[in-house]
N, C-alpha and C positions, 0 to 999 in steps of 0.2 A: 504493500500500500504506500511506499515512500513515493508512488509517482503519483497517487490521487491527490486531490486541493484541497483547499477549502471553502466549507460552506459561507456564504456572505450572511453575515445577521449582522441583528440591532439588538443593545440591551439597554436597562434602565437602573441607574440607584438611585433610588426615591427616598427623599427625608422628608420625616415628619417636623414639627415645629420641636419637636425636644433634641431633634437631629439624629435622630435613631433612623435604620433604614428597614425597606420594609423585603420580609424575607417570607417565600414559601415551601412547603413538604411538598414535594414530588409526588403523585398516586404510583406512579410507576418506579417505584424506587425504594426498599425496603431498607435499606440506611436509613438514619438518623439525620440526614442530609438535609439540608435549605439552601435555596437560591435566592437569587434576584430575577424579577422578569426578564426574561429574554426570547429570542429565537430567531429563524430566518428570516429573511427576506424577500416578499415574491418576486420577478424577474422583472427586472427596470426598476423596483421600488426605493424611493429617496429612504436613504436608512432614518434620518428624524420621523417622517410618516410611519418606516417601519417600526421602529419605537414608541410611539404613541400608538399604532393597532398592537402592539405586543403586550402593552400596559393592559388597557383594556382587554383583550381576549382571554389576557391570563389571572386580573384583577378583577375586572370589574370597573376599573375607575377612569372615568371618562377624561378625556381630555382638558375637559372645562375644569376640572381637578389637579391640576398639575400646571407647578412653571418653571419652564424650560433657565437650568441656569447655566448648564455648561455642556462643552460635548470633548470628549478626549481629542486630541490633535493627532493624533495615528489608530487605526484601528488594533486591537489586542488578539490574540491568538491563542488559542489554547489546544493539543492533542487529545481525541479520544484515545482509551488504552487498545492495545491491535485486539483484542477478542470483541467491541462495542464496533470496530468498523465495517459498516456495509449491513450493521443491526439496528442503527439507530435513525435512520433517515434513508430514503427511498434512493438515495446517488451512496457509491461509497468515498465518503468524504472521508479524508484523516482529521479533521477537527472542523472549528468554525474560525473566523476574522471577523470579528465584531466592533460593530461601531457603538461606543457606548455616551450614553449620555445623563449628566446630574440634574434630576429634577426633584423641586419639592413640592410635597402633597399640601394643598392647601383646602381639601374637605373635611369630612370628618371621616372615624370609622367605620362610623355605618355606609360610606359610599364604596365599600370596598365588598365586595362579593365575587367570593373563588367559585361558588356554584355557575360557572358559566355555561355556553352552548356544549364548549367542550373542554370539561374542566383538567387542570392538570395536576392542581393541587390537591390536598387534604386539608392544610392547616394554613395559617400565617400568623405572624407574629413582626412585630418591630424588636430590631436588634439593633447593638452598639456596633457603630463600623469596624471596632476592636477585633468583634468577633467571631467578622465574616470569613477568614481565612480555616476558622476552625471546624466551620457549620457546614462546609463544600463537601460536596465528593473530591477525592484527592488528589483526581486529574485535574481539579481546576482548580487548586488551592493557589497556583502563583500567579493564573489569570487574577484572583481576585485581590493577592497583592499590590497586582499590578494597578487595579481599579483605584483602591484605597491610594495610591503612591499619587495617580494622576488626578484626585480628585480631592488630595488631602488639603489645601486650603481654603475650603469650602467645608470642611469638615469639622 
């Protein structure tokens, strides 16, 4: 698989007003594991639009909910492990290139709903940026150092 690509997505770190960021359980993931919303991109789609449908489809929280404060200046990379390639998305990609972006949630809780069309979550929670590196699956614990490093004065 060293000759497959990568997938193009968008992702989001969303802070709340106490500056916590907001984190989901996977359905499909039997770790102890949490994310940030993320995912692909459809083909031609501006990764910021892909971001704000990613928020939403995996949230619940509308656009009208969120403001855009930053966006990394390179997109971030992270590898799937080789036994997840060619299992985890319809192309066999070795990982994704994600374009990520810092927004903050200006609703409330309750505009937050994982029960979506098609949900991906089970749970969510706000956590301390501290903690995100801990909360990953392990292939993508430096992706999210990486987040935390680009988005730390904002932090």
């Amino acid at each position: 698989m060293k000759d497959a690509g990568y997938r193009p997505a968008a992702a989001v770190m969303l802070l709340n007003r106490e500056g916590k960021v907001w984190v989901g359980q996977r359905l499909d993931n039997a770790l102890d594991a949490w994310q940030m919303p993320q995912g692909g991109l459809d083909p031609g789609e501006d990764p910021l639009e892909g971001a704000y449908r990613e928020l939403e489809e995996e949230t619940g929280i509308a656009r009208r909910h969120v403001e855009l404060i930053a966006r990394a200046p390179e997109e971030l990379l992270y590898d799937l492990p080789p036994d997840l390639i060619g299992k985890v998305w319809k192309k066999n990609w070795r990982g994704q290139r994600q374009s990520w972006f810092l927004m903050r949630f200006a609703g409330e809780d309750s505009d937050v709903n994982i029960q979506t069309a098609e949900p991906e979550f089970r749970a969510w929670k706000w956590a301390e940026p501290a903690e995100l590196p801990a909360m990953i699956v392990p292939f993508k614990k430096q992706l999210y150092e990486d987040v935390l490093r680009t988005f730390a004065q904002w932090l």
